[in-house]
N, C-alpha and C positions, 0 to 999 in steps of 0.2 A: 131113708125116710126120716129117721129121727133126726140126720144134720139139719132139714127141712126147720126145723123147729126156734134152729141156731137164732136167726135177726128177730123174730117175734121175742123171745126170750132175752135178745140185747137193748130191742126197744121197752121193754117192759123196762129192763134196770135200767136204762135211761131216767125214762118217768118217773119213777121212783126212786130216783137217787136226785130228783132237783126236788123234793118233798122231805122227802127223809136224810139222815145219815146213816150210810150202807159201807162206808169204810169197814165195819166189822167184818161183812159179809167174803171180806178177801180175805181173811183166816179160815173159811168154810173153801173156797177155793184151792187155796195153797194146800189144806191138808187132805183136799182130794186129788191132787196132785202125787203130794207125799204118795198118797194109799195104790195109788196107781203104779208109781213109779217101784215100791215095795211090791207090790206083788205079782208085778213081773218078772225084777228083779234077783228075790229072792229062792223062788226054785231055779231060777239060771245057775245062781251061782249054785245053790247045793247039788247041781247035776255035772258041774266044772272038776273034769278029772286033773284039771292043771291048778296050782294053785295060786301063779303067777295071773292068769285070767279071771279065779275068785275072788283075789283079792283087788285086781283092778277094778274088775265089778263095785265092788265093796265103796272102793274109794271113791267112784265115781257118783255113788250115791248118796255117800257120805259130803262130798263136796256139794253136789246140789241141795243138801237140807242147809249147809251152812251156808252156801249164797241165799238163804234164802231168810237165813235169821239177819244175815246183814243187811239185805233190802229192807228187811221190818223193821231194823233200828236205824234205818237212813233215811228212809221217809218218814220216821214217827217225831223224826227231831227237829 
């Protein structure tokens, strides 16, 4: 029911975005991403009796925040 929601809510930012400047608005996205991706993440790993797999975890996570600060500085230039 709530995906329902998904193209009302793309059309709105649409509109809204030929009005205003909403480039900020993707730092509100990306860090819910982050939050998302953290908090499922991290009881994974702290349940990982292996450490070769927590630490994969780790990296993996670690690598998607940092694609994600060079996306921010490759389109901000």
């Amino acid at each position: 029911m709530s995906a329902l929601t998904f193209p009302a809510g793309a059309l709105l930012a649409y509109v809204v975005s030929q009005r205003f400047e909403v480039s900020g608005l993707v730092l509100f996205g990306a860090g819910n991403f982050v939050y998302i991706a953290a908090s499922d993440l991290v009881p994974e790993i702290k349940s990982q009796k292996s450490l070769l797999r927590s630490l994969l975890h780790f990296c993996s996570l670690a690598a998607g925040v940092v694609i994600m600060f060079l996306l921010a500085y490759g389109f901000d230039k």
